[in-house]
C-alpha positions, 0 to 999 in steps of 0.5 A, a space after each residue: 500500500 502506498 502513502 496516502 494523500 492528505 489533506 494540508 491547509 495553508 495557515 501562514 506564508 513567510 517570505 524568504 527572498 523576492 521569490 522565494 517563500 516558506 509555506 506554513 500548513 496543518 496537516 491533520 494526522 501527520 505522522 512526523 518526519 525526519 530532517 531532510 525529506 521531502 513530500 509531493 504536492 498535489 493541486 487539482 483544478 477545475 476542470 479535473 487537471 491534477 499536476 504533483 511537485 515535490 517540496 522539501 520540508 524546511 523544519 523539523 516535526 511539530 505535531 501536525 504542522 509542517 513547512 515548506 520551502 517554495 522557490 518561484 520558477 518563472 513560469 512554473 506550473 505550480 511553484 509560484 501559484 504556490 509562493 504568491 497566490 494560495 490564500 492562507 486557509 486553501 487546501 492543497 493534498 500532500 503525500 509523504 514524509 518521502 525519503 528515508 536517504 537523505 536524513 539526519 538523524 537526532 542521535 548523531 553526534 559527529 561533526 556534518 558537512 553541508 553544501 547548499 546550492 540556492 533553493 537546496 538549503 531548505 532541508 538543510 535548514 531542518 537539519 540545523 533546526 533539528 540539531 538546535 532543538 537537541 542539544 546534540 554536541 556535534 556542530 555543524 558545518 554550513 557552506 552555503 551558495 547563493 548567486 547575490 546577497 539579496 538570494 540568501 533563504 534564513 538570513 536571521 536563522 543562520 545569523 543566530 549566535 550558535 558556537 556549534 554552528 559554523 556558517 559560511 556564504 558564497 556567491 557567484 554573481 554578485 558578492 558583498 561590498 568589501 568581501 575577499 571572496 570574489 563571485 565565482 563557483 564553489 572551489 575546493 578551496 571553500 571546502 577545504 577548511 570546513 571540511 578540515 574540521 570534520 572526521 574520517 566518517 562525517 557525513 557530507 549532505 549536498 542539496 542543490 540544482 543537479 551541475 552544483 551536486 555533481 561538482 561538489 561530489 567530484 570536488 569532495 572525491 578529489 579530496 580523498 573523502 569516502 564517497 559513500 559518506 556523501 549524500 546528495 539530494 539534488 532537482 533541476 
């Protein structure tokens, strides 16, 4: 038997950048998830047309309500109904938790590596959020890729004072006034003193479009780290 389709209702939209927002529902006998999956999105029109997406979940389990994030795709189908026009009190279906690859689990104590490429820090984000909540000793490493400034998710999240959290933004378009590091994709010099401060069976989680993923994995691998501690999550 598959997993059911529940009914979701939209109780609150927060935005994250110009066209990119978190998504707040109820879903009523949510069964909770782990940091890291993700669920599918079901809208059905009136003429009977149904189009599925799948989103990943930007926080960690709380009772019967859960978050998404949505990044607006210039003339997507579903994502930026989804990011600007579904009134708060609507109701979409979703199935899921989904995934059960991709995660972080709360009784892990070692150091973690993650690599965000844009929209691909949403279930990172749980991750970091999950680890805050535990109280877990093992800090996390954040190096996150944004192409401007204005494009970063969690800006205040991830500002937080937290000494077991270690976070470092990069951009590929446009850099801050002042910064050392110029625009450009990520190097194996970005990763390097993160990953420095890692052990030898660390996990690494990389999320982001499909050519960032691939690059980052073979930039990972040229570095001698064990392939099979990396765990990749990846659209587009």
């Amino acid at each position: 038997m598959g997993i059911a389709w529940r009914t979701a209702r939209l109780v609150e939209r927060r935005p994250q950048t110009a066209t990119a927002r978190s998504l707040v529902f109820t879903v009523p006998g949510w069964p909770g998830h782990l940091p890291g999956q993700h669920v599918d999105v079901r809208l059905t029109a009136d003429d009977g047309y149904q189009t599925v997406r799948s989103y990943s979940l930007a926080a960690p389990a709380d009772g019967d309500r859960i978050e998404l994030g949505v990044q607006a795709v210039p003339d997507g189908e579903v994502s930026p109904y989804l990011a600007h026009d579904l009134p708060p009190g609507a109701d979409v279906e979703l199935r899921g938790p989904l995934g059960n690859w991709f995660v972080w689990r709360p009784e892990q104590t070692e150091p973690v590596l993650l690599v965000a490429g844009g929209s691909g820090v949403v279930p990172l984000a749980a991750m970091i959020r999950a680890r805050s909540g535990t109280g877990t000793r093992g800090p996390f490493h954040l190096l996150y890729c944004a192409r401007t400034p204005d494009e970063v998710w969690y800006r205040d999240h991830l500002a937080e004072r937290d000494p077991q959290l270690d976070v470092r933004i990069v951009y590929t378009r446009r850099a801050l006034p002042g910064s050392t590091r110029g625009p450009g994709r990520v190097t194996r010099g970005d990763l390097d003193k993160q990953a420095a401060q890692l052990q030898p069976d660390s996990p690494v989680y990389v999320c982001g479009p499909t050519g960032f993923v691939e690059s980052v994995s073979n930039l990972l691998i040229d570095m001698r780290w064990d392939p099979a501690a990396i765990r990749t999550e990846r659209f587009g």
